[in-house]
C-alpha positions as CSV (number, residue, x, y, z in Angstrom):
1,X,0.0,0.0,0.0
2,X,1.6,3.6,-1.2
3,X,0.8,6.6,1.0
4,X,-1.0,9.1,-1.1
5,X,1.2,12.5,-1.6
6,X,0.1,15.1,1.5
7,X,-1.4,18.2,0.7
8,X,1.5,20.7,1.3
9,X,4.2,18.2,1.3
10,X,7.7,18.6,-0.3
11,X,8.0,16.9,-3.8
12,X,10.2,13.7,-2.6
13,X,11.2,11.9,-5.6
14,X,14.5,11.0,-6.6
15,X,14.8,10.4,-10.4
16,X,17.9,9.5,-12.7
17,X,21.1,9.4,-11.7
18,X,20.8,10.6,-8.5
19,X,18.3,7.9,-7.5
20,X,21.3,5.2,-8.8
21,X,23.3,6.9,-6.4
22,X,21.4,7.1,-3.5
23,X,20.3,3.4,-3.4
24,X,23.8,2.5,-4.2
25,X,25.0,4.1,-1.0
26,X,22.0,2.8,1.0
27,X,22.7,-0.8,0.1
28,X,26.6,-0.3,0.8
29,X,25.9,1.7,4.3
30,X,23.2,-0.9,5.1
31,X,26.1,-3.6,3.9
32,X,28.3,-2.2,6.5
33,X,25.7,-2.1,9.4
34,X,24.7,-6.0,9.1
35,X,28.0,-7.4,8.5
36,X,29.0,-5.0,12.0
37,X,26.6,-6.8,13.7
38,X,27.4,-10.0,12.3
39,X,31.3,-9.8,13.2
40,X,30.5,-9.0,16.7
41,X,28.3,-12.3,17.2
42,X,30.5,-14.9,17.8
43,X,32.1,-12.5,20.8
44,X,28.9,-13.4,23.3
45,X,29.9,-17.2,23.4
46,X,33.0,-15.8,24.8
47,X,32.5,-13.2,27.0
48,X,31.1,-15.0,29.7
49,X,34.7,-16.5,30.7
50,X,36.1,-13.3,29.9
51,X,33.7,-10.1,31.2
52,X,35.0,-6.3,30.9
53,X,35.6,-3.6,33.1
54,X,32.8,-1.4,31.3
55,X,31.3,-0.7,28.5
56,X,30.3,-4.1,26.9
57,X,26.9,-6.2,27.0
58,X,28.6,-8.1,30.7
59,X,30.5,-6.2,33.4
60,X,32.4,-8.3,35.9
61,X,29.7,-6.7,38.6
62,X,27.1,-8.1,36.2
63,X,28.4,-11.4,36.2
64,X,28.8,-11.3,40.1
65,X,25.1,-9.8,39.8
66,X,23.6,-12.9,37.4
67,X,25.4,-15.2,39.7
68,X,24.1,-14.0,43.0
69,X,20.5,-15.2,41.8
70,X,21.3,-18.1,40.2
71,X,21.4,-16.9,36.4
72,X,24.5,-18.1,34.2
73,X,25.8,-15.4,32.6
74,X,26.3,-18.1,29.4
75,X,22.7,-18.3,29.7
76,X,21.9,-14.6,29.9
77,X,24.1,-13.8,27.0
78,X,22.4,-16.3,24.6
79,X,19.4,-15.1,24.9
80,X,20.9,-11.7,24.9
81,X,22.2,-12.1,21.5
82,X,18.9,-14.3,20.5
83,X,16.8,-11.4,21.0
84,X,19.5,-8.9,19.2
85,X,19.4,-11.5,16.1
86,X,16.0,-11.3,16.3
87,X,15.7,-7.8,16.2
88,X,18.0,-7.2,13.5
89,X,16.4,-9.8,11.7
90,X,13.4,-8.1,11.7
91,X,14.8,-4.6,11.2
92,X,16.6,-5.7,8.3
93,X,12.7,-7.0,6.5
94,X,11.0,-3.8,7.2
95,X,14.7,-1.6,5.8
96,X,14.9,-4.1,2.8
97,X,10.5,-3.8,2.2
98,X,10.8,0.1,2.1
99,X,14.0,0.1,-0.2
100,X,12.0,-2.2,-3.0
101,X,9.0,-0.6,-2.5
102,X,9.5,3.3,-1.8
103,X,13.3,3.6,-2.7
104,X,12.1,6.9,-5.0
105,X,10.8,9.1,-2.2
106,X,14.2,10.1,-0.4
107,X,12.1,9.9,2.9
108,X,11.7,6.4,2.8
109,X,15.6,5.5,2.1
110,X,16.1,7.5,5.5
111,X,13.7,5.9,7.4
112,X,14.9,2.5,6.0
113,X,18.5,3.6,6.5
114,X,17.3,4.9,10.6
115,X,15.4,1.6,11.1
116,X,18.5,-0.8,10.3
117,X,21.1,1.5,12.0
118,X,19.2,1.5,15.5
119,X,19.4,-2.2,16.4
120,X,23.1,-2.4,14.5
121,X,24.7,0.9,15.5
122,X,27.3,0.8,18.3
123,X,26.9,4.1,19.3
124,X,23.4,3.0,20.3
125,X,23.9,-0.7,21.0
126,X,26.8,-2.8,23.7
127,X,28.4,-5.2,22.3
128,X,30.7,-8.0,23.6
129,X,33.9,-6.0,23.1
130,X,34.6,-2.4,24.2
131,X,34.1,-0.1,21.6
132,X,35.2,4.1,21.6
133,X,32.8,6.3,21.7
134,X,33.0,7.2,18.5
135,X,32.7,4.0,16.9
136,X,29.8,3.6,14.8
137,X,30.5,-0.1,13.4
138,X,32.6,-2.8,15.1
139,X,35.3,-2.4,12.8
140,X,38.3,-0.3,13.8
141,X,37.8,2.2,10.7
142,X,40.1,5.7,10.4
143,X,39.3,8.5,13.0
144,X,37.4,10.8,10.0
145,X,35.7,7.4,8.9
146,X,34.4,7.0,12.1
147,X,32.9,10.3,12.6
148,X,31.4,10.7,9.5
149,X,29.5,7.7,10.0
150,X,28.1,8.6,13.5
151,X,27.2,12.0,12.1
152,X,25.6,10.2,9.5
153,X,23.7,8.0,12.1
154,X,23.0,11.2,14.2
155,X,21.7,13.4,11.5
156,X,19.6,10.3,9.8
157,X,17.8,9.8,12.8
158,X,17.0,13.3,13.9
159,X,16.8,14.7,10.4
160,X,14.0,12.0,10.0
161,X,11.8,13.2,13.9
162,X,12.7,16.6,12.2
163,X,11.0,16.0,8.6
164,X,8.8,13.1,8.8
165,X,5.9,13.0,7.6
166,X,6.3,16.4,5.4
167,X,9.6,16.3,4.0
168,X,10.4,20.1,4.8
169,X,12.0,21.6,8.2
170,X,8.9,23.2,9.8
171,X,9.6,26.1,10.9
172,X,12.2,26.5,8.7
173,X,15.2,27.3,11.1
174,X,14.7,24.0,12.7
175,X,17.4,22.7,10.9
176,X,19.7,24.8,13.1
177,X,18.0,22.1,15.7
178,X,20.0,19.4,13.6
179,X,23.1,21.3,13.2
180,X,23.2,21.8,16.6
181,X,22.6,18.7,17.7
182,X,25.6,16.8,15.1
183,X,28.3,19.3,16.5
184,X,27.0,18.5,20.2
185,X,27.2,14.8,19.4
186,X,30.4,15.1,17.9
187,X,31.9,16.8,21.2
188,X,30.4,14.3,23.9
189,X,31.8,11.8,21.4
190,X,35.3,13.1,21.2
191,X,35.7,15.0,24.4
192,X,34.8,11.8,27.1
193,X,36.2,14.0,30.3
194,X,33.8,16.6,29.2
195,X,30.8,14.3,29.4
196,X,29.2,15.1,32.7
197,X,29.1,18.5,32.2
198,X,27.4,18.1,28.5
199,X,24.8,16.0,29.7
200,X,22.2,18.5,30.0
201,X,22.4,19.2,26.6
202,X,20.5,15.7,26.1
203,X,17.7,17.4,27.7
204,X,17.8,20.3,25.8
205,X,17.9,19.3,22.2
206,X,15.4,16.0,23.0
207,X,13.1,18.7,24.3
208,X,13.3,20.8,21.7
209,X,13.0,17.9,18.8
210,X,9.4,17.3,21.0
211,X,8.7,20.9,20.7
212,X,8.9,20.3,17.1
213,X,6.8,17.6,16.8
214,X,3.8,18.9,18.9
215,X,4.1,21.9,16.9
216,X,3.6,20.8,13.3
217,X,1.1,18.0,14.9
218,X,-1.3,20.8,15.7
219,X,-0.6,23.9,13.3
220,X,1.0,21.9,10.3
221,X,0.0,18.8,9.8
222,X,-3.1,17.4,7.8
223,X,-5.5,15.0,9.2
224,X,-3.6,11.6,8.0
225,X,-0.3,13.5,8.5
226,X,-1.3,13.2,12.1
227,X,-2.4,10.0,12.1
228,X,1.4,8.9,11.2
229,X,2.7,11.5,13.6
230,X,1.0,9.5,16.3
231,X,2.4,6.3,15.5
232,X,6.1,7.9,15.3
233,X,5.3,9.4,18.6
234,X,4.3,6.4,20.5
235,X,7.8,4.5,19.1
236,X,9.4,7.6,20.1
237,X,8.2,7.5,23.8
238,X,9.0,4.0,24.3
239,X,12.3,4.6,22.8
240,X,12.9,7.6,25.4
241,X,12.0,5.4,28.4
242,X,13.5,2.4,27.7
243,X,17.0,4.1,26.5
244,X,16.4,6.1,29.9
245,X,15.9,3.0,32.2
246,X,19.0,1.3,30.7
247,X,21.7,4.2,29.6
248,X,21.0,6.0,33.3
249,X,21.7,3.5,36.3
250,X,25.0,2.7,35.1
251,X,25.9,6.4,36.9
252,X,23.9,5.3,39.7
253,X,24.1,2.2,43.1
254,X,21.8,0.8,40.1
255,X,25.1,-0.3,37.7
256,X,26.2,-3.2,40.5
257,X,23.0,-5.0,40.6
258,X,21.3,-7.5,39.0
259,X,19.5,-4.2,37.8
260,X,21.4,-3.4,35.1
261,X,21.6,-6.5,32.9
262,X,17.8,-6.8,33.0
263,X,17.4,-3.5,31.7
264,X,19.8,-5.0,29.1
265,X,17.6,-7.2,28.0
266,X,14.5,-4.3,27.9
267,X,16.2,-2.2,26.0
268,X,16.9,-4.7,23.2
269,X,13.3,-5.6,23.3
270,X,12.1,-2.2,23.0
271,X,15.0,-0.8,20.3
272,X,12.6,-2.6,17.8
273,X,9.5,-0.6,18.9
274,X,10.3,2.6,17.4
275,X,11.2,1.2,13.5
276,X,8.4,-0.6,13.6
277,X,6.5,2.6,14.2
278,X,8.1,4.2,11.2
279,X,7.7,1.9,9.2
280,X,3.9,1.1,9.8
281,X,3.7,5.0,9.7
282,X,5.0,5.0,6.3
283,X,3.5,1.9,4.6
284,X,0.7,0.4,6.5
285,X,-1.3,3.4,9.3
286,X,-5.1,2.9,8.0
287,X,-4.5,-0.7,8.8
288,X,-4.1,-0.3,12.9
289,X,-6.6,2.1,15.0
290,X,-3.5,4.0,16.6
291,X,-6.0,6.2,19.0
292,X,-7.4,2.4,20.2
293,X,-4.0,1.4,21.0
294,X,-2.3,4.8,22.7
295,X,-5.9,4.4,24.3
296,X,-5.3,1.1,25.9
297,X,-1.7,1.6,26.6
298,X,-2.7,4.5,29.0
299,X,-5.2,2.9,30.7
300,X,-3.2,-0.5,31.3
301,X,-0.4,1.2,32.2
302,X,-1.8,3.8,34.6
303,X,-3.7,0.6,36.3
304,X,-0.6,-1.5,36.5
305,X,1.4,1.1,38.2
306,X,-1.5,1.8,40.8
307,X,-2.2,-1.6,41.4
308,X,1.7,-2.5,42.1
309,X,2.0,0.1,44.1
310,X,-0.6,-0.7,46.0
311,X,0.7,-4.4,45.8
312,X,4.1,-3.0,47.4
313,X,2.5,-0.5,50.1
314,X,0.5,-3.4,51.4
315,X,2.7,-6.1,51.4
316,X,5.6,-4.0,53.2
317,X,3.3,-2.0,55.5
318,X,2.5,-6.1,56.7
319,X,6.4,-6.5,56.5
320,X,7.2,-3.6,58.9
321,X,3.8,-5.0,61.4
322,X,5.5,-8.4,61.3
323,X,9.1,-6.8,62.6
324,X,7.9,-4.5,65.2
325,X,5.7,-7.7,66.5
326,X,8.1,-9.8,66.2
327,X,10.9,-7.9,66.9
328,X,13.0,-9.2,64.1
329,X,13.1,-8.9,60.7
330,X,10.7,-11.6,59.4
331,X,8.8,-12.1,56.0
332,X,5.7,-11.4,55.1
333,X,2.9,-14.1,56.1
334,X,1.6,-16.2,53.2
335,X,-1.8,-15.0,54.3
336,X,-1.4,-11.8,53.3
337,X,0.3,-11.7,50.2
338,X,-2.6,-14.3,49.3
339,X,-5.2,-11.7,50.4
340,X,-3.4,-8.9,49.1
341,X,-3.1,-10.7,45.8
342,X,-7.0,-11.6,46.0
343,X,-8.0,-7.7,46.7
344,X,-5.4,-6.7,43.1
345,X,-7.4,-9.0,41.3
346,X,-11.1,-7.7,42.6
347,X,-9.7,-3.9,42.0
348,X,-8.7,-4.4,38.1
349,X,-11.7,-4.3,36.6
350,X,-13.3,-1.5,38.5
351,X,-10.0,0.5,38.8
352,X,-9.7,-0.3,34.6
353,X,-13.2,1.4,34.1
354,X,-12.7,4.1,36.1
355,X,-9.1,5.1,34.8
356,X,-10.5,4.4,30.7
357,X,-13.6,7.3,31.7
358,X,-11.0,9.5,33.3
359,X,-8.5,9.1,30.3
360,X,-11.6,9.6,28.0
361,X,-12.7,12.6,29.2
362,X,-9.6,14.1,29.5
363,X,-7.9,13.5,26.3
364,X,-10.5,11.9,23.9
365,X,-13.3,14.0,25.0
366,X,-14.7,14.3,21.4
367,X,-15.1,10.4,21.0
368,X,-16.1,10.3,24.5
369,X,-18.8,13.0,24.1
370,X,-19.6,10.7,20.7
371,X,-20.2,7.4,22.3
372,X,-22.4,9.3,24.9
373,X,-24.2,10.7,22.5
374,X,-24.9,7.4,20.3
375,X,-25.8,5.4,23.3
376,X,-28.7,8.2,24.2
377,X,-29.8,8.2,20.6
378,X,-30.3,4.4,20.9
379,X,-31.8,4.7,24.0
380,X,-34.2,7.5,22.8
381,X,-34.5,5.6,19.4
382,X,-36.8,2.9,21.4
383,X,-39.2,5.8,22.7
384,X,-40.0,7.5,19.2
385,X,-42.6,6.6,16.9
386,X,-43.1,9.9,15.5
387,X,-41.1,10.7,12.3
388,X,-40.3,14.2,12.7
389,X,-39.2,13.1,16.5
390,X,-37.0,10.7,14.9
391,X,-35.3,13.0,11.5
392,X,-34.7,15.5,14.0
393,X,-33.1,13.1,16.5
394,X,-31.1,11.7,14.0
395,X,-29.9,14.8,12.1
396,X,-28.9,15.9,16.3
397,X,-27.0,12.9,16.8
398,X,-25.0,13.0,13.4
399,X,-24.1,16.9,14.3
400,X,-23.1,16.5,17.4
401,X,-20.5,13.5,16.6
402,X,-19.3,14.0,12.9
403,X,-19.9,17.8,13.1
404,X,-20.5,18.0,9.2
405,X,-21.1,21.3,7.9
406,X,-24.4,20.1,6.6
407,X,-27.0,17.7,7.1
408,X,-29.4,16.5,4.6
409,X,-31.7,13.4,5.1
410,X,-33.8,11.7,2.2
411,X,-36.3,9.5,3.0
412,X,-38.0,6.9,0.2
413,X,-41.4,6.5,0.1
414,X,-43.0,3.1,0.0
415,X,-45.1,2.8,-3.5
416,X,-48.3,2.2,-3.7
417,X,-49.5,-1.4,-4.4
418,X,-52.8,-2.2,-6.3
């Protein structure tokens, strides 16, 4: 299925010799990235025996970590790599579907080129060797190799927040915003004793690549323009906290527990998210209700977090009862954790309901309001036998949910039989 062309969109088509060009140095960039991935796999059967200091997919406090609850670290890092594999695997059928199907519209060789980089790219990935921070591959390329490739990698990926769906920079000094942002890069990268003091800038040019977004999604964007900017969104966000939960408590207590190769293990699960995103954005939206989903992601997640925390608050509060009684630390009594369990189960449904109305009225209140208002139409629908009652109940109904800017209604006479 081919996206139709956007009203107001920039004209995206590579023709001639500059379309030979550009998919010739997709498919050797995109060579580069798999066969970097591929050279670092045999590494994981190895490390186990041999952990590093930092920086690699198994610290020595990681190992000590796995060990201390009964986890091989041989085991962890096959199914480490298993779910790497797999996620290249399938990052490599949605790049290689969007070269052979949209490899004229320059757009789609980025986002192909972004969603085969971001489960491949060391700067974004640990592997089972230490890597420098400016090392975009596995291979030991030349200093200027190497930093033209993570530029490229850095400017591909914001470059394509930055244009997507359109194809222009929107405003147009937002590609300042991507300047910016590869001269930043380049100085964390190259400058590590000045790390801790550039950190902030993270924050800075993430929150103004959001700004962007939000921006054209409500002063730019068409209707189905926004319906892909939801989807990119939603891969964004689970992106931003996954990378969060796993790049950050290295630099906390966090790093030396079993914490940290967990997260691991998260993070590789959720690289995937965000390509996937894309590239349902670009090829397949009308096929997925996105608002159903972002919908239902709120709600279970809002519910989740109440009802573990309730889970936690209960179950220690009996905890702390049980030492002050007892005047030791002991554990919590089967009893309650069973009853406490019981009481989580009985909440859901309610506590679902209740959150879905709340989520509903506060950020879907136009569907809200419309499923309110259908439901009293079918209600009232039972009660009317007059016609006019009914056209003019109808023609309400339809107003107040589709808001057309006209409403006509025919009606078909029966004919007359002899």
């Amino acid at each position: 299925m081919v996206v139709p062309t956007m009203h107001g969109s920039a004209d995206r088509s590579l023709t001639g010799g500059l379309l030979l060009l550009a998919r010739a140095l997709w498919v050797a960039l995109a060579a580069l990235q798999l066969l970097s991935f591929a050279s670092t796999a045999p590494g994981y059967f190895t490390l186990a025996a041999h952990p590093c200091a930092a920086d690699c997919a198994l610290t020595f406090q990681e190992s000590r970590a796995l060990g201390g609850v009964g986890i091989a670290p041989q085991s962890y890092l096959l199914a480490l790599l298993a779910l790497k594999l797999l996620s290249v695997i399938v990052a490599a059928i949605m790049a290689a579907l969007l070269f052979v199907r949209r490899s004229r519209d320059w757009m789609a060789l980025i986002a192909a080129y972004v969603i085969l980089s971001l489960p491949t790219s060391m700067l974004l990935n640990l592997g089972p060797a230490v890597t420098t921070s400016l090392q975009a591959t596995a291979f030991r390329l030349p200093l200027a190799a190497d930093i033209a490739l993570g530029s490229l990698q850095s400017a591909a990926i914001i470059g394509l927040f930055l244009l997507f769906p359109g194809g222009r920079f929107t405003p147009r000094w937002t590609w300042l915003l991507l300047a910016g942002f590869l001269i930043y890069t380049t100085i964390y990268a190259a400058w590590p004793a000045a790390q801790s003091a550039l950190a902030p800038g993270w924050i800075v040019f993430f929150a103004g690549l959001i700004a962007n977004i939000v921006y054209r999604y409500r002063r730019v964007s068409s209707p189905l323009e926004q319906q892909q900017t939801k989807w990119v969104i939603a891969g964004f966000v689970v992106f931003m906290f996954a990378s969060m939960a796993f790049w950050l408590p290295p630099f906390t207590p966090l790093g030396a527990t079993i914490y940290t190769p967990f997260s691991h293990i998260v993070y590789t699960l959720c690289l995937i998210v965000m390509p996937l995103t894309f590239f349902i954005a670009i090829q397949r939206y009308r096929l997925y209700d996105i608002d159903t989903i972002i919908r239902r992601t709120l709600t279970y997640g809002v519910v989740s977090v109440i009802l573990a925390a309730l889970y936690a608050i209960v179950v220690s509060g009996a905890q702390f009862l049980l030492q002050r009684v007892g005047g030791g630390w002991v554990s919590a009594s089967q009893p309650t954790i069973v009853v406490t369990t019981l009481l989580i189960a009985a909440l859901f449904l309610p506590l679902r309901r209740r959150i879905q109305r709340l989520i509903d009225q506060r950020f879907y209140r136009r569907h809200y309001d419309a499923q309110r208002t259908l439901a009293g139409f079918g209600a009232a629908l039972r009660s009317h036998v007059d016609l006019d009652q009914l056209v003019s109940a109808l023609t309400g109904v339809v107003d107040d949910t589709m808001r057309p800017e006209h409403v006509s209604l025919w009606l078909r006479q029966r004919e007359a039989t002899g």
